[in-house]
C-alpha positions in Angstrom: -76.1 83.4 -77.6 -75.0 82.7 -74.2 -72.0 84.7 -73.1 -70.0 83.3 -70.0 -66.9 85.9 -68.8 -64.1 85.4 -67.0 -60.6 86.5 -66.0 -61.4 89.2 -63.3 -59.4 89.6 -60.0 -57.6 91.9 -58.1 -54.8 93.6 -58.8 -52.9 96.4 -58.1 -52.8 99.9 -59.9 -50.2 99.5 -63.1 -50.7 96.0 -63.4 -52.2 94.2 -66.6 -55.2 91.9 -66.9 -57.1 90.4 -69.3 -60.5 89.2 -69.5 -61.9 86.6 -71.5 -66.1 86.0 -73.1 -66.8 82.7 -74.5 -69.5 82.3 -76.4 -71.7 79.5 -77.1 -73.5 79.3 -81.0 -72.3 78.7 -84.1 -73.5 82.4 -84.8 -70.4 84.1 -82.8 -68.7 85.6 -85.8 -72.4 87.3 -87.1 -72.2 89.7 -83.8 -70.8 92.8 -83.3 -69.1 92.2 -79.2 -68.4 94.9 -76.5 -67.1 95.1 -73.1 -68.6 97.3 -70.1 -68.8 98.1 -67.0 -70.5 99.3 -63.8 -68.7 100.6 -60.9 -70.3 100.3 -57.5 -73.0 102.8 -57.2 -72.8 104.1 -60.7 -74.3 103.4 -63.9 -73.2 101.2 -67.0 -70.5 102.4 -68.5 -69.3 101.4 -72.5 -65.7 100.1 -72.5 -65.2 98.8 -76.4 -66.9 97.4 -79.4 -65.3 95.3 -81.6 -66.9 94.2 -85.3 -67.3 91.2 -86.6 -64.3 90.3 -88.4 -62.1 92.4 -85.2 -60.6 94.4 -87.5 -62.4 97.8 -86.2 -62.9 98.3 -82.7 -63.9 101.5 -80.8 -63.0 102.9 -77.1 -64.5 106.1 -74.9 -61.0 108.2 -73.9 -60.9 106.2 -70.2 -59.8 103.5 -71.2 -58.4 104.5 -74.8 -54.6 103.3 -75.5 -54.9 101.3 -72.0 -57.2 98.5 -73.4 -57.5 96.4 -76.7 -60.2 94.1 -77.3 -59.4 91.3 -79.4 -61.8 88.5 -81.3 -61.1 84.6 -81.9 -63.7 83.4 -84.2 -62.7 79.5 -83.9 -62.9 80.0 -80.2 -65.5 82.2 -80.1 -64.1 84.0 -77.7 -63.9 87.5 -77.1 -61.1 89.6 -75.0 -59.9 92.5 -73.3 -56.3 93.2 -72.3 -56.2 96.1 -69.8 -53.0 97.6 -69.1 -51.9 100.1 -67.0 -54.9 99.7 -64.6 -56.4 102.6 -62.5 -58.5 102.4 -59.6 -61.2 103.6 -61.4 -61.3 101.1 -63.7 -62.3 99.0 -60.7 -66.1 97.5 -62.0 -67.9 94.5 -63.0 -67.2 93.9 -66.6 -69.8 92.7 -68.7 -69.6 91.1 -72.1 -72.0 91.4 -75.1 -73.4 90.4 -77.9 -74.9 92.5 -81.0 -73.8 95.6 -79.5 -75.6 98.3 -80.7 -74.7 101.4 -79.3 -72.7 102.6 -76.1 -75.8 101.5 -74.3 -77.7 98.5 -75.9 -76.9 95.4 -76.8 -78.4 92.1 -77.4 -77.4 89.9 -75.2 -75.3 89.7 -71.9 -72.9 87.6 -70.0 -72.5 87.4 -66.2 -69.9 90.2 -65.0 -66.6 89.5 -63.5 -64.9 91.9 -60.9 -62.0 93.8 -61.6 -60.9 95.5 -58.5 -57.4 97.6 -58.7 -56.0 99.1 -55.7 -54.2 101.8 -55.4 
């Protein structure tokens, strides 16, 4: 699976954004997805993971009621709305495939910066 994200930028602190993951393979809909992300000088931090069918999804407390991660199967396309953006939610966000845990995963996209200024 080859995961390509997109959608970063800056914006200010309050604002809304939303990322998006394609995904190449007809096997999109077999993988469990996630979002995370790694602030400058500090280490990979789990954001959301979504199951297959989207219909259960689970966030750590940052980001909790702030972001939903959504699923589009016949785009194979994976997303994350952020609202009410901090500045420390200001990272590289990564997409992945057959998440595992809050650490591992199977396979990664390229990051895109999010960068929210206070």
């Amino acid at each position: 699976v080859q995961l390509q994200a997109f959608g970063g930028g800056l914006v200010q602190a309050g604002d809304s954004l939303r990322l998006s993951c394609a995904a190449s393979g007809r096997t999109f809909s077999r993988y469990v997805m996630g979002w995370f992300r790694q602030a400058p000088g500090k280490e990979r931090e789990f954001v959301v993971r979504i199951s297959q069918s989207g219909g259960s999804t689970y966030y750590p407390d940052s980001v909790k009621g702030r972001f939903t991660a959504s699923r589009d199967s016949a785009k194979n396309t994976v997303y994350l709305q952020m609202n009410s953006l901090k500045p420390e939610d200001t990272a590289v966000y990564y997409c992945a495939a057959g998440v595992r845990d809050s650490r591992y995963a199977d396979y990664w996209g390229q990051g895109t910066l999010v960068t929210v200024s206070s």
